[in-house]
NUTORTOR-21428 format. One line per 8 residues: number of its first residue (from 1); their letters; for each residue x, y, z of C-alpha. Coordinates in steps of 0.2 Angstrom, whole numbers, padded with zeros to 4 digits. Layout:
N
NUM = a = X,Y,Z ~ ...;
// end
This chain:
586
1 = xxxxxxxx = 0645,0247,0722 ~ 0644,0236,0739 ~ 0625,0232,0740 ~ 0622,0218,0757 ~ 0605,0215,0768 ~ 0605,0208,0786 ~ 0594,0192,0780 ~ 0598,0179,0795;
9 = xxxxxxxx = 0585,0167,0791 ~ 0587,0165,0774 ~ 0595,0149,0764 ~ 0599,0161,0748 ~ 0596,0180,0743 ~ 0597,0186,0726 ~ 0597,0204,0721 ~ 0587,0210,0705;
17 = xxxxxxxx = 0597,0225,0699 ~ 0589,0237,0685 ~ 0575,0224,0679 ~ 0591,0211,0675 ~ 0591,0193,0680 ~ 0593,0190,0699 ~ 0611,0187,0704 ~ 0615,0175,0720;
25 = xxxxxxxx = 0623,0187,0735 ~ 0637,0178,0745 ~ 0637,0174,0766 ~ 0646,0187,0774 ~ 0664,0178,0779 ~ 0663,0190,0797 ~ 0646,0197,0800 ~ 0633,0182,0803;
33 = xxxxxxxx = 0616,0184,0795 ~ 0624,0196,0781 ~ 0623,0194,0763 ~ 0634,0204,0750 ~ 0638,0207,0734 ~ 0646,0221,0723 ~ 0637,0228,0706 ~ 0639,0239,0695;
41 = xxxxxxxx = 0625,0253,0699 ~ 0620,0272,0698 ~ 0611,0286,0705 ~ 0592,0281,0702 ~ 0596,0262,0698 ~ 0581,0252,0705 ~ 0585,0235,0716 ~ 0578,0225,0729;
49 = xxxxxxxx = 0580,0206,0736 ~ 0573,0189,0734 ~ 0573,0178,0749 ~ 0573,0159,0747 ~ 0562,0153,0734 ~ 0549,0167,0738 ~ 0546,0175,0721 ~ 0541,0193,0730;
57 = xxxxxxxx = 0556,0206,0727 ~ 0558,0217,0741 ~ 0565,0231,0743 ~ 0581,0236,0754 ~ 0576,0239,0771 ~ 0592,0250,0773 ~ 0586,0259,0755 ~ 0589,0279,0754;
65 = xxxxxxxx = 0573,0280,0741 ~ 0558,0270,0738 ~ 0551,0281,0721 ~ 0536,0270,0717 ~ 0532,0266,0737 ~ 0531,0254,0751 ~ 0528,0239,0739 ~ 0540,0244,0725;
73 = xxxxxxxx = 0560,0242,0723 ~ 0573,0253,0732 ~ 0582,0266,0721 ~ 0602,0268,0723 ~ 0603,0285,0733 ~ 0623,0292,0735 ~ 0624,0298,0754 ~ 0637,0310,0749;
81 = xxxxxxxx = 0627,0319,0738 ~ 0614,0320,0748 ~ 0627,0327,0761 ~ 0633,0339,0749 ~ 0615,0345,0745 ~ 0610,0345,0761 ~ 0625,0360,0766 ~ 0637,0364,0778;
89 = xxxxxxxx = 0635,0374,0793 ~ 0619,0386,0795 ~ 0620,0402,0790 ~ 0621,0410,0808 ~ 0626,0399,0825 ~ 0612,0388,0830 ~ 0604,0393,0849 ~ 0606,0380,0860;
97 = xxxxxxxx = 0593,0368,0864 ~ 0590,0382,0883 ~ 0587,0397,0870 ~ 0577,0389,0856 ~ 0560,0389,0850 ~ 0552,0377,0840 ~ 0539,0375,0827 ~ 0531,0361,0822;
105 = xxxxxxxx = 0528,0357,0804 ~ 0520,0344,0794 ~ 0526,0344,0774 ~ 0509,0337,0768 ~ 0499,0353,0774 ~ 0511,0364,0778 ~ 0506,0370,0760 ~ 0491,0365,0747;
113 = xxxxxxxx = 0506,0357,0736 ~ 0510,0345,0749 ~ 0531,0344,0747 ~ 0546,0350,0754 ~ 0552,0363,0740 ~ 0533,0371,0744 ~ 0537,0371,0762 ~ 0556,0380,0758;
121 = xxxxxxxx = 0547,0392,0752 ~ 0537,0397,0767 ~ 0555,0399,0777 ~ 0554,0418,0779 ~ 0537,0417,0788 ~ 0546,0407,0802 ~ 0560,0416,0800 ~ 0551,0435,0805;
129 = xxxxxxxx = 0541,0424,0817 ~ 0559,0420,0827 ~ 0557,0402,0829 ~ 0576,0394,0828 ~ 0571,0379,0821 ~ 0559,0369,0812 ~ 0550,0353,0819 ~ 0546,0343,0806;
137 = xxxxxxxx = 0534,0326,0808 ~ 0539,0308,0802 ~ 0545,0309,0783 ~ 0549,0291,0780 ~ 0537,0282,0765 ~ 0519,0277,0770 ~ 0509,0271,0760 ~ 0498,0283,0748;
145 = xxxxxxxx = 0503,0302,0745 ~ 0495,0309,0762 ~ 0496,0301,0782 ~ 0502,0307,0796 ~ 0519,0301,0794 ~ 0515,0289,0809 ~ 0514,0273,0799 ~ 0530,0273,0791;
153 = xxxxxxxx = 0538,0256,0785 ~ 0555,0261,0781 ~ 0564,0271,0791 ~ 0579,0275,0783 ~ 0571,0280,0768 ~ 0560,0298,0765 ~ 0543,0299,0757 ~ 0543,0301,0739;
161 = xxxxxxxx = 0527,0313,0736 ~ 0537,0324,0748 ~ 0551,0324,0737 ~ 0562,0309,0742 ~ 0579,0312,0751 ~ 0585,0325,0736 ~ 0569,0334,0743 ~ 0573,0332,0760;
169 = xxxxxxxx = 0591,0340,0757 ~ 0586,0353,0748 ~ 0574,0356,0762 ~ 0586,0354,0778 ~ 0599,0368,0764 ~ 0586,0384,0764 ~ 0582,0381,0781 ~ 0599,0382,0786;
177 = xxxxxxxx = 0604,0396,0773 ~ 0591,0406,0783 ~ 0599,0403,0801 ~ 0585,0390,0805 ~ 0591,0372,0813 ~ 0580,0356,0807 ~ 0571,0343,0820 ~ 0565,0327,0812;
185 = xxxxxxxx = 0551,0315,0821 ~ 0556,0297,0820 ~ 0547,0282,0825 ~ 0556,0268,0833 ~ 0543,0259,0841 ~ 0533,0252,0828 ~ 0530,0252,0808 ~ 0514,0255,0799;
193 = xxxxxxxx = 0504,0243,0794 ~ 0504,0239,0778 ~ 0520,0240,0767 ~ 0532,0232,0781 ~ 0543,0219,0773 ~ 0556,0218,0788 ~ 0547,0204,0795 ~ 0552,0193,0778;
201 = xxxxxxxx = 0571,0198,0782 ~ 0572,0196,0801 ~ 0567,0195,0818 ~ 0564,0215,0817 ~ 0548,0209,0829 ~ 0546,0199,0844 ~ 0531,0191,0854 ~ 0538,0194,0870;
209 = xxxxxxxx = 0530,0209,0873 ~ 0515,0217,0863 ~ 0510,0234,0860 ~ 0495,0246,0853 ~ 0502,0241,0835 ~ 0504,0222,0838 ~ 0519,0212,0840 ~ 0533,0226,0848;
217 = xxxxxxxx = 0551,0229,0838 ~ 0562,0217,0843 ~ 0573,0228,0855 ~ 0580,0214,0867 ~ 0576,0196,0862 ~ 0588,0185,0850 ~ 0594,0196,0836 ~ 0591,0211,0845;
225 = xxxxxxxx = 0609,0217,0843 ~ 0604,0220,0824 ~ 0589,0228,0824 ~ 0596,0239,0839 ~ 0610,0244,0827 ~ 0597,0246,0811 ~ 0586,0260,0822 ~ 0602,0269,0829;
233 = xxxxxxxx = 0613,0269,0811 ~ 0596,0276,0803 ~ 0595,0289,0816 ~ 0613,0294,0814 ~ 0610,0294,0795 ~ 0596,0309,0796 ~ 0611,0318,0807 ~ 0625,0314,0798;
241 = xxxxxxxx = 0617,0313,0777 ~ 0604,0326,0781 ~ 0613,0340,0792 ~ 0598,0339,0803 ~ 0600,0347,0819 ~ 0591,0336,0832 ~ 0578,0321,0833 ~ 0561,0318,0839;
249 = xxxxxxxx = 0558,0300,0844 ~ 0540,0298,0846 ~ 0531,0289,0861 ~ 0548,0280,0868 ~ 0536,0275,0883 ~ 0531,0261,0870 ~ 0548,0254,0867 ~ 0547,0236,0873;
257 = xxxxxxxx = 0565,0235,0880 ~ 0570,0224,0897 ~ 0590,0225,0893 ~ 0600,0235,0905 ~ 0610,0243,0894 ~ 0592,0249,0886 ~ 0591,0256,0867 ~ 0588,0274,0870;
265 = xxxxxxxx = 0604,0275,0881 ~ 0616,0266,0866 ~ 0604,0278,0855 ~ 0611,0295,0865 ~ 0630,0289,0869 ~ 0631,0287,0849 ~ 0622,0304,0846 ~ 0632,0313,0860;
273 = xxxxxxxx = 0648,0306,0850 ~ 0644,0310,0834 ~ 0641,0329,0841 ~ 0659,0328,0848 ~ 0665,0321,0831 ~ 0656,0335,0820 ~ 0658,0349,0831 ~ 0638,0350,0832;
281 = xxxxxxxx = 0626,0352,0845 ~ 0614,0338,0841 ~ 0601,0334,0853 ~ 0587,0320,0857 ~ 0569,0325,0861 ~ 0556,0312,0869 ~ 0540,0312,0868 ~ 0534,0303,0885;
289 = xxxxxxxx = 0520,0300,0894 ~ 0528,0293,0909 ~ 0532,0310,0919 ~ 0549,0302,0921 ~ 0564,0313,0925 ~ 0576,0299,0923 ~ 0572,0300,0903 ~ 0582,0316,0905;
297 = xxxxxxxx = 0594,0315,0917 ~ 0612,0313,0911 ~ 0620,0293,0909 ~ 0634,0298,0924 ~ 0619,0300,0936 ~ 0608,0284,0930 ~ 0597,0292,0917 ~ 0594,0287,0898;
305 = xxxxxxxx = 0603,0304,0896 ~ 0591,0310,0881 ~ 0593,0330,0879 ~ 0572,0336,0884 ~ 0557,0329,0884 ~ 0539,0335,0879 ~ 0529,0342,0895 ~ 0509,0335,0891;
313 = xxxxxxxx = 0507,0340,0909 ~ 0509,0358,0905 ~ 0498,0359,0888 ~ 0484,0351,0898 ~ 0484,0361,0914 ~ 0484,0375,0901 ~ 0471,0369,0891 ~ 0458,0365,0904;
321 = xxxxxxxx = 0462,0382,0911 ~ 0459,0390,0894 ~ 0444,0378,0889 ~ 0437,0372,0907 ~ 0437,0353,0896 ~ 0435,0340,0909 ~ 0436,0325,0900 ~ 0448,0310,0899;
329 = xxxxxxxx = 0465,0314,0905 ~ 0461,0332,0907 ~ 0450,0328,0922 ~ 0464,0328,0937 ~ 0468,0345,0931 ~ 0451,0351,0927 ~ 0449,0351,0947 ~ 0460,0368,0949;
337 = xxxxxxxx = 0468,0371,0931 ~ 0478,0387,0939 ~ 0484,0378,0951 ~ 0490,0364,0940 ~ 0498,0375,0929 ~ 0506,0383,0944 ~ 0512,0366,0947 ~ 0518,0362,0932;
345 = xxxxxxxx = 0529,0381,0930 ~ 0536,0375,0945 ~ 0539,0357,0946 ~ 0536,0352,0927 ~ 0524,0336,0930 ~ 0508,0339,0937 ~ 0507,0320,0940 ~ 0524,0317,0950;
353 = xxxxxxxx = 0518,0301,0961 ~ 0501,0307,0962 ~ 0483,0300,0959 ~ 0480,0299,0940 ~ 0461,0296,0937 ~ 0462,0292,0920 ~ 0475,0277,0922 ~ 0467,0272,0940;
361 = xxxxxxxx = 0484,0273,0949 ~ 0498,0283,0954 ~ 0507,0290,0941 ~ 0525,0300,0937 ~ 0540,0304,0949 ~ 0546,0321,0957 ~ 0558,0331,0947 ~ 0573,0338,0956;
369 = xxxxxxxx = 0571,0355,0952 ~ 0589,0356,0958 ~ 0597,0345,0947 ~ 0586,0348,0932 ~ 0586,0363,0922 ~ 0569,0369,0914 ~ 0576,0366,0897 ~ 0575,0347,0897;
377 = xxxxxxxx = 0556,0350,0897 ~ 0548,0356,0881 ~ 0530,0368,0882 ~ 0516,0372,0870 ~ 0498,0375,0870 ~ 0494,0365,0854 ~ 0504,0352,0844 ~ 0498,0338,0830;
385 = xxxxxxxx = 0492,0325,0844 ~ 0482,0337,0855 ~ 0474,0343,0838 ~ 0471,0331,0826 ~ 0468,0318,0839 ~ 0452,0328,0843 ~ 0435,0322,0832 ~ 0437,0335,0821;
393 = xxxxxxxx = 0454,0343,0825 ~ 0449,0359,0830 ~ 0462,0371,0837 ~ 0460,0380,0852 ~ 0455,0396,0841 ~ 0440,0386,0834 ~ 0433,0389,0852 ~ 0443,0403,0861;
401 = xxxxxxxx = 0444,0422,0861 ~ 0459,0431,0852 ~ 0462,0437,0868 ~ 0464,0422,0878 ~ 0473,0414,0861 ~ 0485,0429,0867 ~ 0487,0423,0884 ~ 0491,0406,0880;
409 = xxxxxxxx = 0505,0411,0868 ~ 0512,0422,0884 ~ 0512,0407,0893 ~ 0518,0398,0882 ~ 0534,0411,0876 ~ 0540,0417,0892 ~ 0536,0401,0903 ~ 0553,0389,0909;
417 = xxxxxxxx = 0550,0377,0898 ~ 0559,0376,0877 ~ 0543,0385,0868 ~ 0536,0374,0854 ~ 0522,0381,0845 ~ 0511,0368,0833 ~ 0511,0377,0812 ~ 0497,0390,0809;
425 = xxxxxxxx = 0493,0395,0828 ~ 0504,0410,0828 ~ 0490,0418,0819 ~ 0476,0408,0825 ~ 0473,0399,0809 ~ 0455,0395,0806 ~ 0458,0378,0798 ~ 0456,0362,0809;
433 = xxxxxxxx = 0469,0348,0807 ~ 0461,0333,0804 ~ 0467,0313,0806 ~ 0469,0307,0787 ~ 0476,0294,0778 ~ 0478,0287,0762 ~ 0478,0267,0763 ~ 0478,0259,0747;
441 = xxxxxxxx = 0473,0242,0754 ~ 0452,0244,0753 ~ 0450,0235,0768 ~ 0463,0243,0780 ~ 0454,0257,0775 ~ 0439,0252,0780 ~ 0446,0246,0797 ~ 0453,0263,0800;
449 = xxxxxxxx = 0438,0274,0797 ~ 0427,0263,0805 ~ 0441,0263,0820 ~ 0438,0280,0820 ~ 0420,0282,0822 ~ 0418,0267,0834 ~ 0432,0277,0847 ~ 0423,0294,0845;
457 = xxxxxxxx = 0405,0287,0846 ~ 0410,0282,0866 ~ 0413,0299,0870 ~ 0393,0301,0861 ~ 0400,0308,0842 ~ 0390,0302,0828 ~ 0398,0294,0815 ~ 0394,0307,0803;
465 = xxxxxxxx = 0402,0320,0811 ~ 0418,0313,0812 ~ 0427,0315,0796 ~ 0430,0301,0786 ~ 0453,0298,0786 ~ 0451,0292,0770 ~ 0442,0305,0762 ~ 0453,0317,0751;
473 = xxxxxxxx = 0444,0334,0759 ~ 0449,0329,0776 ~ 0466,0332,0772 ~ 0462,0345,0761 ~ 0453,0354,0776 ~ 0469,0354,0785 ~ 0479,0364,0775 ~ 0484,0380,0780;
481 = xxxxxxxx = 0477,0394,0770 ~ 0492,0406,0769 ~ 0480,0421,0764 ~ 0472,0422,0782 ~ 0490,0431,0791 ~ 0484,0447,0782 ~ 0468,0448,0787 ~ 0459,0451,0805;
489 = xxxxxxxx = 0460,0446,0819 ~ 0477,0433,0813 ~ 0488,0449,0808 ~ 0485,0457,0826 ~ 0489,0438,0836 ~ 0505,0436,0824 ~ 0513,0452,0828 ~ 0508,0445,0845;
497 = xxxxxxxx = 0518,0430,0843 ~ 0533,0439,0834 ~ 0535,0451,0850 ~ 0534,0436,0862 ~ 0548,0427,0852 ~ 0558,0443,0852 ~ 0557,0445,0871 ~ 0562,0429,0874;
505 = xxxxxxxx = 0577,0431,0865 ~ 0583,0448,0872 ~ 0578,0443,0890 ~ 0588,0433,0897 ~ 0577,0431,0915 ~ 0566,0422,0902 ~ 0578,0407,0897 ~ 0585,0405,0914;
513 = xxxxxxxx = 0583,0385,0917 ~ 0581,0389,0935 ~ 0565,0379,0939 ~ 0567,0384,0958 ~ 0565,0401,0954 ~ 0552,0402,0944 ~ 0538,0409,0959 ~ 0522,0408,0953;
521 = xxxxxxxx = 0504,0416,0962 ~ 0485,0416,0956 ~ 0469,0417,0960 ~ 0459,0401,0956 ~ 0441,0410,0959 ~ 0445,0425,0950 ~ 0455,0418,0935 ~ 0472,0427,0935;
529 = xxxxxxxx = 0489,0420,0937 ~ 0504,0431,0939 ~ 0523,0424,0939 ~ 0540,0430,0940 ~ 0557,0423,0931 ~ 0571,0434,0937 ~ 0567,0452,0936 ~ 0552,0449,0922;
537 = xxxxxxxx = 0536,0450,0927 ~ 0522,0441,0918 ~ 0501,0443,0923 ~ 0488,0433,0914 ~ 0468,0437,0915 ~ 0459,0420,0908 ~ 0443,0430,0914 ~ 0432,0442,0904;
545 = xxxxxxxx = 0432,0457,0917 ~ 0447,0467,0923 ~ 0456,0460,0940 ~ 0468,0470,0949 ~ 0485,0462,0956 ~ 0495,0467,0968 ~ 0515,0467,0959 ~ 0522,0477,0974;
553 = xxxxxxxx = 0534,0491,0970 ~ 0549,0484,0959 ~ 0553,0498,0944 ~ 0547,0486,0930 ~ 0538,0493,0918 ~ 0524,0487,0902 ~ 0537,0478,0888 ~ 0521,0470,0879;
561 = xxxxxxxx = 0504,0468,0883 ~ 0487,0462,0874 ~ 0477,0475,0879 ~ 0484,0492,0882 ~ 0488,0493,0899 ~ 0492,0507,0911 ~ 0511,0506,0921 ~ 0509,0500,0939;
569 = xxxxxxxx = 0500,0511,0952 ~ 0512,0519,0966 ~ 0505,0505,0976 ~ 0511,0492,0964 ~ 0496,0486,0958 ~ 0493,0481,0939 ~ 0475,0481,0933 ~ 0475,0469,0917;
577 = xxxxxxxx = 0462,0470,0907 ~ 0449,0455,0903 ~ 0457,0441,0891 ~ 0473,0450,0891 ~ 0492,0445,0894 ~ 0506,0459,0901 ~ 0523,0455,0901 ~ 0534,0468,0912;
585 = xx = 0553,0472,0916 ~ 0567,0482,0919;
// end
């Protein structure tokens, strides 16, 4: 077996194969900064590096497998196997990206057991929901059993409590033997903070910039070329190895990067030509903060060309319209929340050039709705960062009504943009999901719970009411409890759910990527937002008392609604019902 490391700055590298004396690898004769050698070695076979005349053995930072975590040896993993685990083609055709929905899962609490085998066997609850595929968060190793996923430290590797890669295979096979497709968040633009031996190999890091995290990946200074080609071959790797259908590259606002040929553009050319090569429709989603349309717009015409992109603009001009929160960045669209969702059904950002309070300047760029289909833009009420970034990680069902729950999953499921719903809110799940961690280093512990509460106490929270990351309940907490779906009132909101995602799919007015069709009319005052996509129909009543509205005469009739609801009047008027949705058509 062929074993090598990118080490550039190292006089000598041995290898420590199985426990066994280290043995010297050999300069790459062609690739500078490489260091081979070949081994005899199989499946499970522990290994890692010594560099120089440092005595710490490292592990690979290409390894499959880390069984013993971040600080222990790699494990020998055969991506052929893993391939062959992972499957062929799913049962039934994927939908493209335009008719999808997603649902967004995180392994450690999808279930009390916490792995990915617990999660495959939760599959037919997302399959009677109708979602196409799964959106699962970061799975590479982090330190402890429980986290986030957000601070990683080897990203081609999968986290071991979860199950390891043979875990994640056998995860990526059920979904697809059930006709569901497999989205994997990975993070590019930094690694956690403790565990992270890449900066003993390389310049993985640079100076020249600096980000939330500390020194930013090294994505255009010296030795860029091979720490560009480490990111992109591990992204490839989840599509090829895997099967996975599609990637989420979390915050790429916060890649460092001032090449003009910049990382996520070499990133999407070699995606786009491994989905001509497979025959596969493999796709990139970014989350972005920059109310950028160029993040999406096709290479030919001078974008990154990056399939869709998360819409934050439209979760919080629908949350300050459901909640009437004013804080923070929901302030600019606390001042009219209906007509910033208006805005944002229409045009996608809210801030497209305009004043942004909460950063002190202009922010975003218009989007040309005639070049830029809705589906590039993804929309969802509720996701892991709007939760669990809260104090205590309520959901929006800690606070609102079934009924306006409702209304926001209408808005959600037949809006313009690629529905993504967050895990448990189909049935208004009465667990929070809370920030937890499981540092082993006592005093990075420390720092983060103490982090915590300093952050939160600005915005007047006492310390004690912020859970503590680090304490075992706090994950706990935020596991779903599966036993609620049967009961009231999370039966009636998931049957709610189920005939939303079935309307989608049999309408086709609803996936039409038309932007500038979409027309859109409310009532500020009196709560109520109506809009029309094709020849469907949709009102919304955010308010607790009746409204009428004027439809005007058009033969469409009641497919769904909230509340019951009488057909149109002769004079084409509506009369929703308090904290109800109605969803009409041909």
């Amino acid at each position: 077996m062929r074993f090598e490391v990118w080490a550039p700055q190292a006089e000598r590298v041995a290898m420590r194969l199985r426990g066994e004396p280290p043995a010297p690898l050999e300069r790459d004769p062609v690739r500078a900064g490489w260091w081979t050698a070949e081994a005899p070695a199989a499946e499970g076979d522990r290994y890692g590096f010594l560099l120089g005349e440092d005595p710490v053995l490292r592990p690979d930072p290409r390894g499959r497998r880390l069984p013993d975590g971040p600080e222990g040896p790699s494990a020998v993993v055969d991506p052929a196997a893993l391939a062959a685990t992972a499957g062929g083609a799913p049962a039934r055709p994927l939908p493209a990206l335009q008719d999808a929905v997603l649902y967004e899962l995180h392994i450690g609490t999808f279930t009390p057991e916490g792995t990915f085998d617990a999660a495959a066997g939760r599959l037919a609850h997302l399959v009677e929901l109708g979602v196409s595929h799964v959106s699962l968060m970061p799975v590479c190793p982090f330190p402890g059993r429980h986290g986030w996923g957000y601070d990683g430290v080897a990203p081609w590797a999968v986290h071991e409590p979860y199950g390891g890669p043979a875990g994640l295979a056998r995860f990526v096979a059920a979904a697809h033997a059930q006709g569901l497709g497999v989205v994997l968040d990975v993070v590019h633009n930094h690694l956690g903070p403790s565990g992270n031996h890449l900066p003993a190999f390389g310049p993985y890091f640079t100076d020249t910039h600096h980000t939330p995290w500390g020194a930013a990946v090294n994505l255009d200074a010296a030795g860029s070329d091979e720490v560009r080609a480490y990111l992109r071959e591990s992204a490839l790797a989840w599509l090829r190895d895997y099967r996975i259908d599609g990637l989420r590259l979390d915050a790429v606002h916060a890649l460092a990067d001032d090449r003009a040929l910049t990382f996520l553009e070499e990133l999407a050319e070699a995606v786009d030509a491994l989905s001509a090569e497979s025959g596969r429709s493999l796709f990139l989603i970014a989350e972005s903060d920059l109310c950028d349309p160029r993040t999406t717009t096709p290479r030919p015409a001078g974008g990154l060309g990056l399939h869709a992109q998360w819409n934050d603009d439209f979760h919080h001009a629908l949350h300050t319209a459901l909640t009437a929160e004013s804080q923070g960045y929901y302030a600019d669209f606390a001042a009219a929340p209906l007509a910033a969702l208006a805005k944002t059904m229409t045009r996608a950002f809210f801030h497209d050039g305009t004043w942004s309070s909460f950063r002190g300047r202009a922010h975003g760029r218009p989007v040309d709705r005639r070049r830029t289909p809705a589906h590039r833009f993804l929309g969802y009420a509720q996701t892991h960062d709007q939760v669990g970034n809260r104090a205590t990680g309520d959901r929006l069902s800690a606070a609102l009504s079934p009924g306006l729950l409702a209304c926001a999953a209408a808005l959600t499921l037949t809006g313009p943009f690629v529905p993504m719903l967050f895990m448990g809110e189909e049935w208004g799940a009465g667990t929070p999901w809370q920030y937890f961690t499981d540092h082993t280093d006592p005093g990075l512990a420390e720092a983060v719970r103490a982090g915590r509460r300093r952050e939160f106490a600005a915005h007047g929270w006492a310390a004690e009411d912020v859970p503590d990351p680090q304490d075992p309940a706090t994950r706990d907490r935020s596991v779903l409890d599966w036993h609620e779906p049967a009961n009231a009132p999370h039966g009636r909101l998931l049957e709610w759910y189920r005939t939303l995602v079935a309307l989608r799919r049999r309408q086709p007015d609803l996936r039409d990527p038309d932007l500038a069709a979409v027309r859109v009319a409310f009532d500020e005052e009196r709560r109520w937002i109506t809009y029309r996509r094709g020849d469907v129909r949709v009102a919304v009543n955010l308010a607790p008392d009746p409204v009428t509205i004027a439809l005007g005469r058009n033969g469409v009739r009641v497919l769904a609604s909230w509340e019951p609801t009488a057909p149109l009047d002769p004079d084409g008027r509506l009369h929703v019902p308090g904290e109800s949705a109605v969803v009409l058509g041909p």
